[in-house]
C-alpha positions as CSV (number, residue, x, y, z in Angstrom):
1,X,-10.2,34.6,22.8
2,X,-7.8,32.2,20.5
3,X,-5.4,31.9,23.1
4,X,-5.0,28.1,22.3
5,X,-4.8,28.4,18.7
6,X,-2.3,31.5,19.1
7,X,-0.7,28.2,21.4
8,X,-1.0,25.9,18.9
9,X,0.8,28.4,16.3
10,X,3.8,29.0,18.8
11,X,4.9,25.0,18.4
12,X,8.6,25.2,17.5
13,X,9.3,21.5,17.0
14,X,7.4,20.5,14.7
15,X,6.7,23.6,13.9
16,X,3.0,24.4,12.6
17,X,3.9,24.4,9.2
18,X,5.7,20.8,9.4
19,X,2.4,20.2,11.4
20,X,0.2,21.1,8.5
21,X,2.1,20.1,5.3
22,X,4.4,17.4,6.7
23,X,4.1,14.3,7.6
24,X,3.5,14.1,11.3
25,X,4.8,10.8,11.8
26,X,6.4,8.7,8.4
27,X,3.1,7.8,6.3
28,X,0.7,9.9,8.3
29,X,-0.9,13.9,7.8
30,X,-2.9,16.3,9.6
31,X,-6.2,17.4,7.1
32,X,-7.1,20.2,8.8
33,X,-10.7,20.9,7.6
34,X,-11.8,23.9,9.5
35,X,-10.5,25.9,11.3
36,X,-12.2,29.5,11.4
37,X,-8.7,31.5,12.8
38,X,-6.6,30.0,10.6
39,X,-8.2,29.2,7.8
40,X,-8.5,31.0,3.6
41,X,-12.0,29.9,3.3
42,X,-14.8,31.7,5.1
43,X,-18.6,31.7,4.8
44,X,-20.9,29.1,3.2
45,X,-18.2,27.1,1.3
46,X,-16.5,26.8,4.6
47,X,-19.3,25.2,7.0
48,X,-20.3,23.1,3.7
49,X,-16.9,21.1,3.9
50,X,-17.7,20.9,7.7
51,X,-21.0,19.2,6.7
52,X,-19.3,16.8,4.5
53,X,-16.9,15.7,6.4
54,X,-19.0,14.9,8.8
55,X,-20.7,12.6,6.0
56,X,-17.8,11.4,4.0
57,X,-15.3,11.1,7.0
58,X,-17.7,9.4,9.5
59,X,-16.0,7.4,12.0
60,X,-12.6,8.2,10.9
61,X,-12.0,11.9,12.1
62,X,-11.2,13.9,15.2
63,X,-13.3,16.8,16.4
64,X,-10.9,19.3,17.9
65,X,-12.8,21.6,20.3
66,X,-11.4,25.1,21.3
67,X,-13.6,27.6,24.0
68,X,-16.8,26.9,26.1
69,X,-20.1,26.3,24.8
70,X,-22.8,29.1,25.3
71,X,-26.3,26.8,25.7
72,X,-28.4,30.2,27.1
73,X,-31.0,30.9,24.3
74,X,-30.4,28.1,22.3
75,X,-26.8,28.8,22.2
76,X,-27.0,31.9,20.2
77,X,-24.3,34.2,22.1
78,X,-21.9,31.8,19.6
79,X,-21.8,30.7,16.1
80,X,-19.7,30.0,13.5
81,X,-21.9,31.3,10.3
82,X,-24.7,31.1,8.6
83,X,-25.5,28.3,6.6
84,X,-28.7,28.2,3.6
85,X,-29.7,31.8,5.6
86,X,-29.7,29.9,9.1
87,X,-27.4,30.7,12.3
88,X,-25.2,27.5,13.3
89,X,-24.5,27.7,17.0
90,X,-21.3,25.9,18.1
91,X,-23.2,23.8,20.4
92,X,-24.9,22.4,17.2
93,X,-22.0,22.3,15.3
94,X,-20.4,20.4,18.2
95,X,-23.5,18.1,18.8
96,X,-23.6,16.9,15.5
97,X,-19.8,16.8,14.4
98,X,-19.4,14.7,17.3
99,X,-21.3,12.3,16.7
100,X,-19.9,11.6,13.7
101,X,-16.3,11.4,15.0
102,X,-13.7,9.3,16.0
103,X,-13.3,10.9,19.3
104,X,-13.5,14.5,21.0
105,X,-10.4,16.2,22.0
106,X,-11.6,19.7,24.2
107,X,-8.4,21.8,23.6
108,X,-7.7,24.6,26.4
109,X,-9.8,24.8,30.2
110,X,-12.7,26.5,28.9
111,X,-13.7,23.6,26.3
112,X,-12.8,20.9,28.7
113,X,-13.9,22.3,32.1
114,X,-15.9,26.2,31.1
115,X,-13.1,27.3,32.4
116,X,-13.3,31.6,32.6
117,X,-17.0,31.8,30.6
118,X,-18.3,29.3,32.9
119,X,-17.0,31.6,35.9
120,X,-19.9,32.9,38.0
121,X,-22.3,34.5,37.1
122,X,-22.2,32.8,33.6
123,X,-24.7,34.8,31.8
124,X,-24.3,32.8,28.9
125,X,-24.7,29.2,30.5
126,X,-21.4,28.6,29.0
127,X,-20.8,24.8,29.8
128,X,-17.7,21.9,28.8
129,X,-17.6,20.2,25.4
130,X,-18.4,17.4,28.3
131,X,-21.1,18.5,29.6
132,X,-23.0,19.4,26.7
133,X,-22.3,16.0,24.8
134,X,-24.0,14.3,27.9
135,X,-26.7,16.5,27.5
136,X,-26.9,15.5,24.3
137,X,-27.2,11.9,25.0
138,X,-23.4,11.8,22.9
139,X,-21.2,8.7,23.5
140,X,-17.6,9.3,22.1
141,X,-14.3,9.0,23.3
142,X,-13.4,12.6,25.1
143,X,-9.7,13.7,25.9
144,X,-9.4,17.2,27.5
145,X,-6.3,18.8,27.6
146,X,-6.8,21.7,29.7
147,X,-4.5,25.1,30.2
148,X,-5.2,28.9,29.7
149,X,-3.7,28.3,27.1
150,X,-2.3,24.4,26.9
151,X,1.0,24.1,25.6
152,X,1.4,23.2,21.9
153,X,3.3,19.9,23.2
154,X,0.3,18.7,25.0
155,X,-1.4,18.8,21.4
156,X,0.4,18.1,19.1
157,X,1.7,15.1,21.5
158,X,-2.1,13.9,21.9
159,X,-2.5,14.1,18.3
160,X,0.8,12.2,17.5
161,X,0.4,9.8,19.9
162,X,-3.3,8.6,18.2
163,X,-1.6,8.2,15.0
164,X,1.0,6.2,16.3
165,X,-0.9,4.1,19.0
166,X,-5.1,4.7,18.4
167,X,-6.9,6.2,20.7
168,X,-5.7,6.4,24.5
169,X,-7.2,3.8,26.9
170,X,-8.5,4.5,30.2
171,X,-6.1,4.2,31.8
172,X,-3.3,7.2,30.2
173,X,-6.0,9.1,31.4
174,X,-6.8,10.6,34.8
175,X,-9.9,10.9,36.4
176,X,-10.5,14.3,34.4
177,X,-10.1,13.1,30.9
178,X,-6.3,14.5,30.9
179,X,-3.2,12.5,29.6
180,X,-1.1,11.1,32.0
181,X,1.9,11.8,30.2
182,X,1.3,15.8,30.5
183,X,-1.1,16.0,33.7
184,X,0.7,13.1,35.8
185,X,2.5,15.0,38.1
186,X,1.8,17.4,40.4
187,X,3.5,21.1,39.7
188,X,4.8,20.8,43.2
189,X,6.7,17.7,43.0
190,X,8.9,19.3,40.2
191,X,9.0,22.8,41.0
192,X,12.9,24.0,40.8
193,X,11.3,25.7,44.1
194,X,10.4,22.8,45.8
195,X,13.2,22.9,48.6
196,X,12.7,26.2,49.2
197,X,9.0,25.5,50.4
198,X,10.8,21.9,52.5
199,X,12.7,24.0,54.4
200,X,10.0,26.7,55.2
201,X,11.5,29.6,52.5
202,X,8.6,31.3,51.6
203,X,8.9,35.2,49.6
204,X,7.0,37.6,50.9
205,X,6.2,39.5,48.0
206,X,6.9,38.8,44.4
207,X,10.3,38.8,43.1
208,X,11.9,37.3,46.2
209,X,13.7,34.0,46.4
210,X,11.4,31.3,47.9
211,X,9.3,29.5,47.7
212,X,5.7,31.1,46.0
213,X,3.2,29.2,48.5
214,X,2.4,32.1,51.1
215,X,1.6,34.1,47.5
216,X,-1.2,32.2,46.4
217,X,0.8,29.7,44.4
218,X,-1.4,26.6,43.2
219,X,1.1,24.8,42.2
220,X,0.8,21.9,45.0
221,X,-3.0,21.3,44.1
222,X,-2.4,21.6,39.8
223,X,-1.4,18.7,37.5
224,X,1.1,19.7,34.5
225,X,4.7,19.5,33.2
226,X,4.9,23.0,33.0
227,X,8.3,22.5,35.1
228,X,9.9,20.1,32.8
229,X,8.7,21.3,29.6
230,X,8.9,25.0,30.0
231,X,7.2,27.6,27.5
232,X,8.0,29.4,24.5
233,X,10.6,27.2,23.1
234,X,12.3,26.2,26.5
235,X,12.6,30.3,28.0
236,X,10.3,30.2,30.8
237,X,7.0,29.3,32.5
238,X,4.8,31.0,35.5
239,X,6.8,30.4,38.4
240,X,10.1,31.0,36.4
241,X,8.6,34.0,36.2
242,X,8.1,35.1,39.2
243,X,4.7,34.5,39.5
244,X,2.4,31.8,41.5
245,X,1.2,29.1,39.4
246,X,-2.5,29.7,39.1
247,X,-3.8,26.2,38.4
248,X,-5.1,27.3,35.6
249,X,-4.8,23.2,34.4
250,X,-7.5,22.3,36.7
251,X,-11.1,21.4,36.9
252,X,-13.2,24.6,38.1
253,X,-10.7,27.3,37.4
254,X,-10.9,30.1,38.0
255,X,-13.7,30.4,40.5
256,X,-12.9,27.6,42.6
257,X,-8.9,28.4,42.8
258,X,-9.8,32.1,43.7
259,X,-8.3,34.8,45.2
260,X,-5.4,34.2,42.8
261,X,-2.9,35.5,44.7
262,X,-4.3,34.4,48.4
263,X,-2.4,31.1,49.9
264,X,-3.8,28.4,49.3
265,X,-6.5,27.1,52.0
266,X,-4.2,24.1,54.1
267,X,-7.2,21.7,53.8
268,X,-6.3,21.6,50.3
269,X,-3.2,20.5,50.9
270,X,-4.4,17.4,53.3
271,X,-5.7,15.9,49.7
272,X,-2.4,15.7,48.5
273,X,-0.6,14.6,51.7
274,X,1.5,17.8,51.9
275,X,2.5,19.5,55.2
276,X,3.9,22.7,55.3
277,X,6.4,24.1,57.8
């Protein structure tokens, strides 16, 4: 859908063009090589500076991974061109830009967890940039930074903080490949809502005060910053909004955080040590 490079294009500070041109950090640039959205070049030419990179850059670039990976049929229900008269399916684009690269970063839910093409009944066998590289037999450092979409922070952050520090080590990430620094908190524990749901507030239907809960709000089972940061610039985000958080952050959304708008099964909570009144 592009929803994460649309995302990625919303970044106000930097903004994508400071991003692009611009030093990121003093002495250090983004070379975006491909990038079919966004991109001048199209066709042949195109997946030829792909191939070369992959060549000429080996070891020393990172492979940025937007959308699930169709593997049904060979992984023909997506690819990115033809090249010398030949379909190239993004699960062998993937396969063998990755192991060329420095390290993997699956942007958005769908490339790091299948996210809404993996949802049953997946006619495609759409699978995680993390699956399919174990399939592969593909070793590389992996970050995922999940969200439908993620927000351009959580990005352009990750891709920041390699140039200034290297790679992340295992432990600024959580057990599902996320940065700490963007998925370390629950939703819950910063929600300008949260004392409404303490003291047993809970709306009824959306657009009352209260706390979001008894609405089908995910928020006390999701990891994100999506409190603190907020969206577009600052304005807003979900629950800001008006409506429940729907976890969309997490590993197995959307089919295992479904009905939506249904509260929230209480044996979840018990995970999370969170008792509701």
């Amino acid at each position: 859908c592009s929803g994460c490079s649309v995302s990625l294009l919303n970044t106000v500070s930097p903004s994508i063009k400071n991003i692009l041109i611009d030093p990121v950090i003093p002495g250090k640039h983004v070379n975006l090589r491909f990038h079919a959205t966004i991109m001048a070049g199209q066709g042949e030419p195109a997946l030829r500076v792909v191939k070369e990179t992959a060549v000429q850059k080996a070891e020393e670039y990172l492979l940025l991974v937007e959308g699930a990976i169709p593997t049904a049929d060979d992984g023909l229900y997506c690819t990115i061109g033809e090249l010398e008269g030949e379909e190239l399916t993004v699960r062998e684009a993937v396969s063998e830009l990755a192991r060329s690269a420095l390290a993997v970063i699956s942007v958005g839910t769908c490339a790091s967890f299948g996210g809404i093409p993996s949802g049953s009944p997946n006619p495609s066998e759409a699978k995680s940039v993390r699956e399919v590289l174990e399939e592969e037999g593909i070793s590389k450092p992996l970050i995922n930074l999940p969200g439908c979409p993620p927000h351009p922070d959580w990005l352009v952050g990750t891709i920041a903080m390699v140039l200034l520090n290297g790679l992340p080590s295992p432990d600024d990430l959580d057990a599902a490949l996320r940065p700490k620094a963007f998925y370390g908190k629950l939703i819950h524990d910063n929600c300008p809502r949260r004392a409404y749901f303490d003291s047993g507030q809970f709306a009824r239907h959306t657009g009352e005060p209260g706390c979001l809960y008894e609405l089908g709000c995910k928020g006390p089972v999701t990891y994100a910053d999506c409190p603190l940061r907020l969206w577009n610039n600052g304005v807003n985000w979900c629950v800001g909004a008006g409506s429940p958080c729907i976890g969309c952050v997490e590993p197995g959304f959307p089919d295992k955080l479904q009905p939506m708008f249904k509260k929230l099964d209480e044996t979840a909570l018990e995970r999370f040590k969170i008792s509701v009144r």
